[in-house]
mmCIF file as gemmi writes it, N, C-alpha and C atoms, coordinates in Angstrom:
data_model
loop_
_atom_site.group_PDB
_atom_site.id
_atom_site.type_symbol
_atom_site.label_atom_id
_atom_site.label_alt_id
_atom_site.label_comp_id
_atom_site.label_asym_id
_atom_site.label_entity_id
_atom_site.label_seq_id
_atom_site.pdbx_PDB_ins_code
_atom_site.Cartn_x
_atom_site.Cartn_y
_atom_site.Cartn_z
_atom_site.occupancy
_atom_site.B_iso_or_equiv
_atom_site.pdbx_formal_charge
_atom_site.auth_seq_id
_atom_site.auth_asym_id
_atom_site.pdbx_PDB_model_num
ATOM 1 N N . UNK Axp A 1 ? 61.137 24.549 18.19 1 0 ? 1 A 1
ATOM 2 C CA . UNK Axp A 1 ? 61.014 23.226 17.629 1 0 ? 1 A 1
ATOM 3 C C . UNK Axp A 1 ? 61.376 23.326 16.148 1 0 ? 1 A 1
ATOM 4 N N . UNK Axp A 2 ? 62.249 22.118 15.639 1 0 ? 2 A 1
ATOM 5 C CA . UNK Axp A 2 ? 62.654 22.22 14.207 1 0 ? 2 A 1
ATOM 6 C C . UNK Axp A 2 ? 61.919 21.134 13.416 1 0 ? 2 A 1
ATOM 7 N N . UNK Axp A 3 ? 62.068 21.707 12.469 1 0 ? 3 A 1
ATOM 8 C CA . UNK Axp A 3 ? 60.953 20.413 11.101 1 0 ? 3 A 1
ATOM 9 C C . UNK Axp A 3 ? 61.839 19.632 10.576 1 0 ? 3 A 1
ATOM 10 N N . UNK Axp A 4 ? 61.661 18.903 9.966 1 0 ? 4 A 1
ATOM 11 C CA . UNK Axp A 4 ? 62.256 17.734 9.518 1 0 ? 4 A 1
ATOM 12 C C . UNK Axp A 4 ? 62.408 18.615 8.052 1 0 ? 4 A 1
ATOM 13 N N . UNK Axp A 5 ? 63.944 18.216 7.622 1 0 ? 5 A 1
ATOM 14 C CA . UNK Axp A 5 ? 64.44 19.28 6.307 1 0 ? 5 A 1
ATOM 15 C C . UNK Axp A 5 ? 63.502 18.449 5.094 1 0 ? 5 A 1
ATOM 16 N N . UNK Axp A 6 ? 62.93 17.349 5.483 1 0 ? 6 A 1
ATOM 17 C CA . UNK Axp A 6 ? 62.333 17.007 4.157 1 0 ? 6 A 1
ATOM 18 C C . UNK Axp A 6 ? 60.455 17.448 4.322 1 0 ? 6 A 1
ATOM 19 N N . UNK Axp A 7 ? 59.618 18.272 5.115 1 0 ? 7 A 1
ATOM 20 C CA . UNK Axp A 7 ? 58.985 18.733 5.64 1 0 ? 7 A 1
ATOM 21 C C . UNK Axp A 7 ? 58.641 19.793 4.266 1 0 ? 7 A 1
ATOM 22 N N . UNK Axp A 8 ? 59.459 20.346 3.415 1 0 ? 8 A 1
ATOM 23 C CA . UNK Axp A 8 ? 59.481 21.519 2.279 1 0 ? 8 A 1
ATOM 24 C C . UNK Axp A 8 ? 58.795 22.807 3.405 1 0 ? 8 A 1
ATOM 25 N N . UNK Axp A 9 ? 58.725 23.609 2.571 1 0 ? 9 A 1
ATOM 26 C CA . UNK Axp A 9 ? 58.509 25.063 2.7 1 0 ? 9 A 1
ATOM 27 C C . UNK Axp A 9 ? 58.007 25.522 4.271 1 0 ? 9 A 1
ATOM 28 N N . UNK Axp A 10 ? 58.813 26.402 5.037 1 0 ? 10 A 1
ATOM 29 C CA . UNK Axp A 10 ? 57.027 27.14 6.645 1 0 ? 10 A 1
ATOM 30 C C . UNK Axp A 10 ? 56.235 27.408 5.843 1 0 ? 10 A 1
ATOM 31 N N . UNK Axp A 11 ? 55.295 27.74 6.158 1 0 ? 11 A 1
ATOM 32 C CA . UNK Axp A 11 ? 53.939 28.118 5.945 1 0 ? 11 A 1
ATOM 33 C C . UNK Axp A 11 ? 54.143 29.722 5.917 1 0 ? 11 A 1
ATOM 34 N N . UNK Axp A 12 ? 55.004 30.11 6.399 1 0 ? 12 A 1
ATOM 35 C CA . UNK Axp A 12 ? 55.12 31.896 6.353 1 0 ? 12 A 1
ATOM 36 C C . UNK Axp A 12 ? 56.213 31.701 5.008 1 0 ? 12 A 1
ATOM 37 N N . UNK Axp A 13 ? 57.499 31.106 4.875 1 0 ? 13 A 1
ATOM 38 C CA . UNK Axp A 13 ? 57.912 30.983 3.392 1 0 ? 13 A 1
ATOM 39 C C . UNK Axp A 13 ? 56.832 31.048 2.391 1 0 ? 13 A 1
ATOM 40 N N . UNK Axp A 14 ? 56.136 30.051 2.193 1 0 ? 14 A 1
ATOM 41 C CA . UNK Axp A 14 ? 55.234 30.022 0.962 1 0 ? 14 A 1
ATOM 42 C C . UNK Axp A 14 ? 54.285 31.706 0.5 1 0 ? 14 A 1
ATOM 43 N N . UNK Axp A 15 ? 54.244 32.177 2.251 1 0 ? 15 A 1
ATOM 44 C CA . UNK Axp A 15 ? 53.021 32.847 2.376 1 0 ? 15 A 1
ATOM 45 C C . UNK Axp A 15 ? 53.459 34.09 1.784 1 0 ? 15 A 1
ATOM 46 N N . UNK Axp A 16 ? 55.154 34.535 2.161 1 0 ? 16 A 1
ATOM 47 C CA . UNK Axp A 16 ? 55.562 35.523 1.809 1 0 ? 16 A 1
ATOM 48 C C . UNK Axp A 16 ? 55.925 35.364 -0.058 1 0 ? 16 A 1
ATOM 49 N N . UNK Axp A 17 ? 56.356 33.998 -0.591 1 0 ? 17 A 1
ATOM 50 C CA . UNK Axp A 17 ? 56.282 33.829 -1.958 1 0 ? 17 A 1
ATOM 51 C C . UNK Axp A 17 ? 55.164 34.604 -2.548 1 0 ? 17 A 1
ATOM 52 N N . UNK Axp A 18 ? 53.877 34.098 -2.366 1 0 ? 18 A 1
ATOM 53 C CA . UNK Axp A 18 ? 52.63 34.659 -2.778 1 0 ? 18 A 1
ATOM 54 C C . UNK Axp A 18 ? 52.137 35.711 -2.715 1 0 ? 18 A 1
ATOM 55 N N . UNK Axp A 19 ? 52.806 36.243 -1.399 1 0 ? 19 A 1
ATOM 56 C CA . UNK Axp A 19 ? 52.533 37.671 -1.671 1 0 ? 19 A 1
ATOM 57 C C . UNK Axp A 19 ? 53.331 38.373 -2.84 1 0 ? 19 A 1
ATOM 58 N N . UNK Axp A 20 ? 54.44 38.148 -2.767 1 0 ? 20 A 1
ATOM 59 C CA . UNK Axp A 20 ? 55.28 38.49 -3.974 1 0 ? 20 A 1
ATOM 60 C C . UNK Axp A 20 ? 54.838 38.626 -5.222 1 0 ? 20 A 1
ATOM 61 N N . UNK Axp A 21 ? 54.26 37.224 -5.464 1 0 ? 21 A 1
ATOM 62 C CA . UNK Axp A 21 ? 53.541 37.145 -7.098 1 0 ? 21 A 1
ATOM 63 C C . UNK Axp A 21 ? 52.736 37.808 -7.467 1 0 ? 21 A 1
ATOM 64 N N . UNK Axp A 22 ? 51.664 38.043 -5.861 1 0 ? 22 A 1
ATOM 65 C CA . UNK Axp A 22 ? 50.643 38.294 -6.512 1 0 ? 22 A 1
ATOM 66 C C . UNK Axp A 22 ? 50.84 40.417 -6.573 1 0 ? 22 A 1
ATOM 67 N N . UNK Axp A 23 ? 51.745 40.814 -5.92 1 0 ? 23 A 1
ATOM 68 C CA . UNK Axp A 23 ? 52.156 41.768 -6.086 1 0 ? 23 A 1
ATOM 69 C C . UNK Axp A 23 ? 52.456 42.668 -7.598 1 0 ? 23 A 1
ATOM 70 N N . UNK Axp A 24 ? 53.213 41.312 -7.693 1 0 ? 24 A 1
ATOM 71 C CA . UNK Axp A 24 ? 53.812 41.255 -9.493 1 0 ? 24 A 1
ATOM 72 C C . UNK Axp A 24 ? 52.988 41.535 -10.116 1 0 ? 24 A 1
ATOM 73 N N . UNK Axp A 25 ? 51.833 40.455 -10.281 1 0 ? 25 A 1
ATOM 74 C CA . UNK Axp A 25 ? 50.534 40.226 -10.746 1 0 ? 25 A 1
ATOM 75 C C . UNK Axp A 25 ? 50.001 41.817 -10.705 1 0 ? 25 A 1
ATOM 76 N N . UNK Axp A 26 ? 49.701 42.515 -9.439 1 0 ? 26 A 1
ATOM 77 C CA . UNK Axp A 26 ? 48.873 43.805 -9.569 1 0 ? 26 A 1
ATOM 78 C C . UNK Axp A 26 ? 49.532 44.769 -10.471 1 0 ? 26 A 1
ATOM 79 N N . UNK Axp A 27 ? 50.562 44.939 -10.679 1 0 ? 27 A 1
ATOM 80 C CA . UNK Axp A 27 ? 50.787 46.007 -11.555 1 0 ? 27 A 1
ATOM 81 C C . UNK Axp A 27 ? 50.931 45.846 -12.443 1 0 ? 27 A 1
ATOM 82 N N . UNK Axp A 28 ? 50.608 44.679 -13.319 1 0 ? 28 A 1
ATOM 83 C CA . UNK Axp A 28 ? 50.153 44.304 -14.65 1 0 ? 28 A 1
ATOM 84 C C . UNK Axp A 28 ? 51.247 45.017 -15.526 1 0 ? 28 A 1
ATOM 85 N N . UNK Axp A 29 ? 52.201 45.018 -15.456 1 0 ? 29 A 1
ATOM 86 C CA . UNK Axp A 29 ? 52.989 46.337 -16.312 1 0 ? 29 A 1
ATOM 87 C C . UNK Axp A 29 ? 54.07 45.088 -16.459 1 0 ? 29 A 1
ATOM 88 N N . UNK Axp A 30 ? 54.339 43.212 -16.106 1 0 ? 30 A 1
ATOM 89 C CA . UNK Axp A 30 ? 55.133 42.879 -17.394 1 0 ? 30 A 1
ATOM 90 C C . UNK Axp A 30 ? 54.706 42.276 -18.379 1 0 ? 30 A 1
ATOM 91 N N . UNK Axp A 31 ? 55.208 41.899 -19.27 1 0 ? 31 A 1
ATOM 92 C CA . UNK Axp A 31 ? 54.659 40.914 -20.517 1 0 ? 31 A 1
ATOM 93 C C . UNK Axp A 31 ? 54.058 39.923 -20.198 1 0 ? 31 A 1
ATOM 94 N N . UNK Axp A 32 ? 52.754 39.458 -20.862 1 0 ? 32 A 1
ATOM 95 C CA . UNK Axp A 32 ? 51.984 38.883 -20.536 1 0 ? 32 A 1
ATOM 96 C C . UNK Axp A 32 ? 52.35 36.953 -19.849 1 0 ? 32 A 1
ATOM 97 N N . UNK Axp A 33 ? 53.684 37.227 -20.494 1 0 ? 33 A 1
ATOM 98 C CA . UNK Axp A 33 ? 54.582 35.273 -20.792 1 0 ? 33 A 1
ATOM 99 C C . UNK Axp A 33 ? 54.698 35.901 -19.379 1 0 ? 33 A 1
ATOM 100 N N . UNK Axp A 34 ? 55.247 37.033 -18.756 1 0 ? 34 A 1
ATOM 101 C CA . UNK Axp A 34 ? 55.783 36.78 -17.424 1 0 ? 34 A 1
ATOM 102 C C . UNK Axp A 34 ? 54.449 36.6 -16.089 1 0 ? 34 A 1
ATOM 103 N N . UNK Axp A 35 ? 53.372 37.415 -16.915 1 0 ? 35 A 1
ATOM 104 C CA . UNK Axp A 35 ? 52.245 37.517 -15.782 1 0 ? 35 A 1
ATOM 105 C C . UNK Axp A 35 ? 51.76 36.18 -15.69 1 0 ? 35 A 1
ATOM 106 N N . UNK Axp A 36 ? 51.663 35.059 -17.033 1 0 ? 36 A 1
ATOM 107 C CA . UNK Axp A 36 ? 50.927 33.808 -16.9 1 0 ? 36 A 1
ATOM 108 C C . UNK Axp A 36 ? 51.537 32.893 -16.223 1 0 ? 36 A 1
ATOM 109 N N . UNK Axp A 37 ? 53.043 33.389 -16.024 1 0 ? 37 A 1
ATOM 110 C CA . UNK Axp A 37 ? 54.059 32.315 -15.479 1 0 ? 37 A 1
ATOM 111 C C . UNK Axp A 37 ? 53.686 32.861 -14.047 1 0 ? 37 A 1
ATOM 112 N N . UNK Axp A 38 ? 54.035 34 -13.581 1 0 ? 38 A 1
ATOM 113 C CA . UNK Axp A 38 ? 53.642 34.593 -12.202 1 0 ? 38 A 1
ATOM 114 C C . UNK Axp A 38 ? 52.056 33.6 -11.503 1 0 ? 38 A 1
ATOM 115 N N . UNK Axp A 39 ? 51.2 33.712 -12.495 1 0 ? 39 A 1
ATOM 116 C CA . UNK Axp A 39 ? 50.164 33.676 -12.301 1 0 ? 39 A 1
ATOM 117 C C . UNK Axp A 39 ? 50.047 32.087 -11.573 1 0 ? 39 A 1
ATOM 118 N N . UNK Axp A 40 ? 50.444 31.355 -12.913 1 0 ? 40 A 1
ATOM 119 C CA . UNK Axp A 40 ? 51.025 29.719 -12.27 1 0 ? 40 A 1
ATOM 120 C C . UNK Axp A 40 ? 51.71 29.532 -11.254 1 0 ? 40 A 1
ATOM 121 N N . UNK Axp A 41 ? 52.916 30.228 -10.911 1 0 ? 41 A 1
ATOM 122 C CA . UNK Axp A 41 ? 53.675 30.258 -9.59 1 0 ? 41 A 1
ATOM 123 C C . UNK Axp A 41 ? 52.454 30.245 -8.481 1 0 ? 41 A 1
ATOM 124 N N . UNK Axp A 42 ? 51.82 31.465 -8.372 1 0 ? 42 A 1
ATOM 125 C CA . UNK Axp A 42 ? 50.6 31.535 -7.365 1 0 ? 42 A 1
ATOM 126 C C . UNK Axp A 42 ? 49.963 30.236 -6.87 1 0 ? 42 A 1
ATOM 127 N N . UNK Axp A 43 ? 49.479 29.816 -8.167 1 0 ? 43 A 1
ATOM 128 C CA . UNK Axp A 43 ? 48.067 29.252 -8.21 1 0 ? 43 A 1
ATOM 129 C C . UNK Axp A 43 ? 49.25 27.166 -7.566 1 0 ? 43 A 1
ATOM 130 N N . UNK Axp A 44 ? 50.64 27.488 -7.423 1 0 ? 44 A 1
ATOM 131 C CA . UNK Axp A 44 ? 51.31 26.281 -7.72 1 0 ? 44 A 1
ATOM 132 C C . UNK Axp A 44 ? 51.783 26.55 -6.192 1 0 ? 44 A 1
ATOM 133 N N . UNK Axp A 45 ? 52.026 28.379 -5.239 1 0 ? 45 A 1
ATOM 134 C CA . UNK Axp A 45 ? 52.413 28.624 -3.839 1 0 ? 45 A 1
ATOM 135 C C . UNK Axp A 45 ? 50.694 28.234 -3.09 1 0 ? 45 A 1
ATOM 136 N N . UNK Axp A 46 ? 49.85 28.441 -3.866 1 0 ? 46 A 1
ATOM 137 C CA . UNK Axp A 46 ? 48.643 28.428 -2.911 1 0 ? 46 A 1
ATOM 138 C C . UNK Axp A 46 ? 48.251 27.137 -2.416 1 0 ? 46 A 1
ATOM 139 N N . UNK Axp A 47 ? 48.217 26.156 -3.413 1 0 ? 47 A 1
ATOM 140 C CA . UNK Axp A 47 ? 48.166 24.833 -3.241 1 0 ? 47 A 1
ATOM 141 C C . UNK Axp A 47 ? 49.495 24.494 -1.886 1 0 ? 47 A 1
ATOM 142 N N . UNK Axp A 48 ? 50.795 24.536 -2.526 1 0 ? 48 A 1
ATOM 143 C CA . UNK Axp A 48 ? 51.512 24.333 -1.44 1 0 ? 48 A 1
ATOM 144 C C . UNK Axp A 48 ? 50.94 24.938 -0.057 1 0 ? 48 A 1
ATOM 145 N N . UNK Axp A 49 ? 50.446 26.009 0.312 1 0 ? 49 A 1
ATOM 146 C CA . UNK Axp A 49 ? 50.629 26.543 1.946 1 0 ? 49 A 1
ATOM 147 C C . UNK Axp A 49 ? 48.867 26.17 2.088 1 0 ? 49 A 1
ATOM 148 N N . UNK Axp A 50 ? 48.097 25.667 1.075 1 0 ? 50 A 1
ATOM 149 C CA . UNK Axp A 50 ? 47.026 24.964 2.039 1 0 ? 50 A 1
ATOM 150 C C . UNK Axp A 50 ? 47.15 23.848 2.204 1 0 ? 50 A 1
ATOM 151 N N . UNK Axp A 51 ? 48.027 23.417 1.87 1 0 ? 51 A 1
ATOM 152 C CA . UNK Axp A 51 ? 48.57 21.783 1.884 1 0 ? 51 A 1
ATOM 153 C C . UNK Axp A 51 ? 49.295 21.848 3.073 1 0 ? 51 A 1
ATOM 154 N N . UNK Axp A 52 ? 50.32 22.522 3.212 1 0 ? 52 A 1
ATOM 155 C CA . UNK Axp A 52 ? 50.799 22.776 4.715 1 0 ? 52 A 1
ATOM 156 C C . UNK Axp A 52 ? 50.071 23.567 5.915 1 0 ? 52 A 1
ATOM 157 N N . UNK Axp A 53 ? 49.359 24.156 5.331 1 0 ? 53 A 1
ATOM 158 C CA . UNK Axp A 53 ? 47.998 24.642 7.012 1 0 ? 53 A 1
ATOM 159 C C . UNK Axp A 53 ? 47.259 23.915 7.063 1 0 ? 53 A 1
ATOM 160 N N . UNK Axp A 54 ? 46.962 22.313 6.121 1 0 ? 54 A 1
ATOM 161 C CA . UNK Axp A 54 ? 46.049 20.957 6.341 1 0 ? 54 A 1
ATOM 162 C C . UNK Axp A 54 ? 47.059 20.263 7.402 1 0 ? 54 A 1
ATOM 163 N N . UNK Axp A 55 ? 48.236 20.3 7.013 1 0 ? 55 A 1
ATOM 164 C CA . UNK Axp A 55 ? 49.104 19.89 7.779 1 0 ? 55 A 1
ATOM 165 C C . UNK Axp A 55 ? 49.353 19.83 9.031 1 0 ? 55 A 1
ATOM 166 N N . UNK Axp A 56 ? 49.361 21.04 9.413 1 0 ? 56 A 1
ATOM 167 C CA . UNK Axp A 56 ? 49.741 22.124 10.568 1 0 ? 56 A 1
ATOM 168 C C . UNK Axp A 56 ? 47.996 21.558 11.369 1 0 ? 56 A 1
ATOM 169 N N . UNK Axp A 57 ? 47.364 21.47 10.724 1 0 ? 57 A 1
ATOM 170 C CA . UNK Axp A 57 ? 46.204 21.526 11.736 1 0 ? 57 A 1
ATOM 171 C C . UNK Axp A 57 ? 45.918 20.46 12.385 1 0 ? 57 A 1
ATOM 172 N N . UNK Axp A 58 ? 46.203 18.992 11.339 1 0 ? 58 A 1
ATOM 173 C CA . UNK Axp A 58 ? 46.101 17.752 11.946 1 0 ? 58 A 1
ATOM 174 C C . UNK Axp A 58 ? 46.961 17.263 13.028 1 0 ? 58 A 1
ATOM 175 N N . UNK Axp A 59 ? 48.285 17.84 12.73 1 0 ? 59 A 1
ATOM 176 C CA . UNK Axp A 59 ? 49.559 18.154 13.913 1 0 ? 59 A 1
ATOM 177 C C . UNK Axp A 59 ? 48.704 18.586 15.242 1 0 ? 59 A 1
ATOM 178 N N . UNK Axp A 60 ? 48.09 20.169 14.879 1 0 ? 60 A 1
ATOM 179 C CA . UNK Axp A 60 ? 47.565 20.498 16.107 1 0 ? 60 A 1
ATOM 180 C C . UNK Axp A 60 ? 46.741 19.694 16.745 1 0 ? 60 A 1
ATOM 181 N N . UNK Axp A 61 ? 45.278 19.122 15.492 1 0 ? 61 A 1
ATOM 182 C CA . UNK Axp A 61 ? 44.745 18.307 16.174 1 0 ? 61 A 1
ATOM 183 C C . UNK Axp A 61 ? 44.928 16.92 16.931 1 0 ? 61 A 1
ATOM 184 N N . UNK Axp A 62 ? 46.236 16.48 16.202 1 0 ? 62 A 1
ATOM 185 C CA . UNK Axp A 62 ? 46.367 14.742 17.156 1 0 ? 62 A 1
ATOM 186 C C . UNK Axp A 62 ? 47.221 15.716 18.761 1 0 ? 62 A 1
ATOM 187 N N . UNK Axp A 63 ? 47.657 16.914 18.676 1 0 ? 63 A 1
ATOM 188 C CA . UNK Axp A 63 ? 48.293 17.157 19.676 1 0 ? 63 A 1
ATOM 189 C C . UNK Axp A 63 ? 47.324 17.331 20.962 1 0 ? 63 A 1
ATOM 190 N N . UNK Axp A 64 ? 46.292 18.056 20.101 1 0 ? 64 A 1
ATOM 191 C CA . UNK Axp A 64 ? 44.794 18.238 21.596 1 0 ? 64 A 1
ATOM 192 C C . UNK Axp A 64 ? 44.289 17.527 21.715 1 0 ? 64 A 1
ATOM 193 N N . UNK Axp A 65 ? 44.549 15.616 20.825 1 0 ? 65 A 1
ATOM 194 C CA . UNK Axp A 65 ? 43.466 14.571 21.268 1 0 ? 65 A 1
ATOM 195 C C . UNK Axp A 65 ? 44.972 14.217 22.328 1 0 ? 65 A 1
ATOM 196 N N . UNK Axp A 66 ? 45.495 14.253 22.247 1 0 ? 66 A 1
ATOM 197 C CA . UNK Axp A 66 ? 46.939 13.648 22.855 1 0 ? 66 A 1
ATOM 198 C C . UNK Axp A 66 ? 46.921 14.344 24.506 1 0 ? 66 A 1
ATOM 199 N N . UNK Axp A 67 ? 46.63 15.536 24.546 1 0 ? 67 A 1
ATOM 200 C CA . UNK Axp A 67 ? 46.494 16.251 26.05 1 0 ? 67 A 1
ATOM 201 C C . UNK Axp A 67 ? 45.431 15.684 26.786 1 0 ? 67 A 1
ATOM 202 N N . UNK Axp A 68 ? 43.943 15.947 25.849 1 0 ? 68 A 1
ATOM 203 C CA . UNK Axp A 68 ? 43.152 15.571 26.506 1 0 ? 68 A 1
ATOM 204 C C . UNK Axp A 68 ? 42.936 14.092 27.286 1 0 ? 68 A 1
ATOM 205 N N . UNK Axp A 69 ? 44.043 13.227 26.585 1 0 ? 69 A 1
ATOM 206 C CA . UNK Axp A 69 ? 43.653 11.755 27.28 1 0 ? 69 A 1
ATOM 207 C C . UNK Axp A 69 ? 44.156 11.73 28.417 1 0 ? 69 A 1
């Protein structure tokens, strides 16, 4: 099944972004302008992919009120 291209990011896109950052983030070894920007990216991917697993769930849920009738 395909998403609608105006749908933004899967939920595994975002998920793999964040891991990225926060990767970045652990080894603390760039300049601080790059860690606060990293840091914002995060805190700007996390919002996005719980915004899309709120998503994803209400999907699921109208889908199991939808079977059950």
């Amino acid at each position: 099944m395909s998403r609608p291209e105006t749908a933004g990011p899967a939920f595994e896109e975002l998920l793999a972004g964040l891991e990225q950052t926060i990767a970045q983030l652990a080894t603390g070894t760039a300049p601080l302008e790059e860690l606060v920007a990293a840091h914002q990216k995060a805190v700007r991917l996390l919002a996005e992919a719980t915004a899309r697993l709120d998503e994803l769930k209400t999907r699921a849920d109208q889908a199991a009120r939808s079977l059950a009738e």
